[in-house]
N, C-alpha and C positions, 0 to 999 in steps of 0.2 A: 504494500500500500504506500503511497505517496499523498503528503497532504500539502504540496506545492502549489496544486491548481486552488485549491482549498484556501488557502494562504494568499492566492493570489487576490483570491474575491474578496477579503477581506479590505480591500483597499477602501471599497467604499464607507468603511466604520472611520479614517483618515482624514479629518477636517483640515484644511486650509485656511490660513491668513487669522490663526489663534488668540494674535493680541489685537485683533482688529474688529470693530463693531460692524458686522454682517449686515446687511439686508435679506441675504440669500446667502445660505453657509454650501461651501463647495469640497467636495470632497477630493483628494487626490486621483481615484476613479473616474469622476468624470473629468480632469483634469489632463489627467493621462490623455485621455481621448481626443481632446478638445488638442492639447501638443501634438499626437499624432496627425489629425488632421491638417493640422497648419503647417511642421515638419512635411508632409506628404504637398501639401501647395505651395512653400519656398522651394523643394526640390524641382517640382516640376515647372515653376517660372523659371528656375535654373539653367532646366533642361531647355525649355521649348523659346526662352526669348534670350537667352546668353550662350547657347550653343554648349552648357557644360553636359555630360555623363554621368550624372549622380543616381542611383538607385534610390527610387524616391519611393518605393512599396518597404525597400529596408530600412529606408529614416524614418518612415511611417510606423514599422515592427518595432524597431528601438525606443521611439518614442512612446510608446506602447506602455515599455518597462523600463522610461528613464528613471522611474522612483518608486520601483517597486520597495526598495528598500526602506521607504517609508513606512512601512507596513509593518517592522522591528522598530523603527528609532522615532517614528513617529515624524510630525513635519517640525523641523525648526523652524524658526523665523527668520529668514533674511537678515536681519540687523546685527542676530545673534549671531549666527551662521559666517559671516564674514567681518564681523568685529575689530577681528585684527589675526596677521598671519596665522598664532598657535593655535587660536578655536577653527579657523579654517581647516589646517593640518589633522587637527586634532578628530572634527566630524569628518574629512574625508577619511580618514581611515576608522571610523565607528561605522559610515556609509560601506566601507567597503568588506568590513567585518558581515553585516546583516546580506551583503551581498551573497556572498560565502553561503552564509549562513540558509538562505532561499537556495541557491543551487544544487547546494549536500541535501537538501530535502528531495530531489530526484532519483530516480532510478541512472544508472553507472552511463549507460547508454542514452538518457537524454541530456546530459549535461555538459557535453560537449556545442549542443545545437542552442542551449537556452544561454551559456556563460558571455557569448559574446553580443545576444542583446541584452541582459542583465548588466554586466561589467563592459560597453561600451568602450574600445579601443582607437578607432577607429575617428583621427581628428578633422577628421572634412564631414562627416558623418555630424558627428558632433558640434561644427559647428553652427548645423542647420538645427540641429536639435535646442540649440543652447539660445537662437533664437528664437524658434517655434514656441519654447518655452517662458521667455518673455514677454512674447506677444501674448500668451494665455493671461499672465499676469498686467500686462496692459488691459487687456478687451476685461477681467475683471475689476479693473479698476475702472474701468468707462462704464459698465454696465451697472457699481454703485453710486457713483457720481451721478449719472442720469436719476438715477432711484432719491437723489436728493442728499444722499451718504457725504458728507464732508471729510468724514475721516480718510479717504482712497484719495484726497487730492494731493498729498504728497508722496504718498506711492509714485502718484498715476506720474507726475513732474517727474519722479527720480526715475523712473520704468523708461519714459519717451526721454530722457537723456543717455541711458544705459544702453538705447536700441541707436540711437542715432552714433553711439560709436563703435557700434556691432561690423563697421566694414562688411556688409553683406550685403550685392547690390539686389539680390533677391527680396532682401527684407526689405529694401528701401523700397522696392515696385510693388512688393504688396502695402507698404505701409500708405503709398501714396493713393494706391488705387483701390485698395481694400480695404483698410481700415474704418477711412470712412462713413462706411453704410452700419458699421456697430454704435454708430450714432444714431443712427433713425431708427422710427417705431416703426412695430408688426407692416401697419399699413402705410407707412413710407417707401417700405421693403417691396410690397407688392405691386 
């Protein structure tokens, strides 16, 4: 028996943005998704308007289980999380303990195929991911702000300064042409 997959669904018990007053509390689970998605639409602007070769279905997979290891360590806070180098140092290697720790819950023969979207190697990969993943955190911080939320306004300022020095000129085509419409309502959209 393996209780990996088991482990996995648990993600959705995984709240996000812990010291922050909610309107809509967001789980790492849907989070993850919402990464993949956007990871899978910087790849493919990548691909189809800069001429690169990015495997955009495997930045999509990865981004899948970019924090599956949340699921052990729970989500830090940003603020905490990058503090200063040692706490840095210090969570990636707790992150990469819990990593471990999700993949020895497999059978001998799948853990070759889960290790490297779980532990992510892979830095062109990663860097679509590392964007994808701030955009999740931006489009949350616009969709409380819209809700009235003042507390997401300095998120949202430090998020849209952190992207614009992401050197990613994929993220910049989506941020210009896509971002956008996470400002309008249902029936703006339509």
């Amino acid at each position: 028996m393996t209780g990996f997959y088991a482990m996995l669904s648990r993600m959705k018990y995984i709240d996000r943005w812990g010291l922050m007053n909610n309107t809509r509390t967001e789980n790492i689970s849907e989070h993850s998704l919402e990464t993949a998605i956007l990871a899978h639409a910087l790849a493919t602007i990548a691909n189809t308007r800069l001429g690169k070769t990015i495997n955009a279905d495997r930045v999509a997979v990865i981004a899948l289980f970019h924090d599956a290891g949340e699921i052990i360590t729970g989500d830090m806070p940003t603020p905490i999380k990058y503090y200063n180098p040692q706490i840095k140092n210090a969570y990636k290697a707790v992150e990469k303990v819990a990593e471990d720790k999700l993949i020895d819950m497999l059978p001998d023969d799948l853990r070759d195929v889960y290790r490297p979207l779980i532990s992510n190697d892979d830095e062109e990969i990663e860097r679509y991911i590392k964007a994808a993943d701030k955009l999740s955190a931006l489009i949350k911080c616009i969709e409380e702000v819209r809700m009235g939320n003042k507390e997401f306004l300095k998120a949202k300022e430090s998020i849209e300064k952190s992207i614009s020095y992401m050197d990613l000129e994929a993220l910049d085509i989506f941020v210009a042409e896509c971002l956008p419409a996470y400002e309008l309502t249902l029936d703006e959209l339509g």
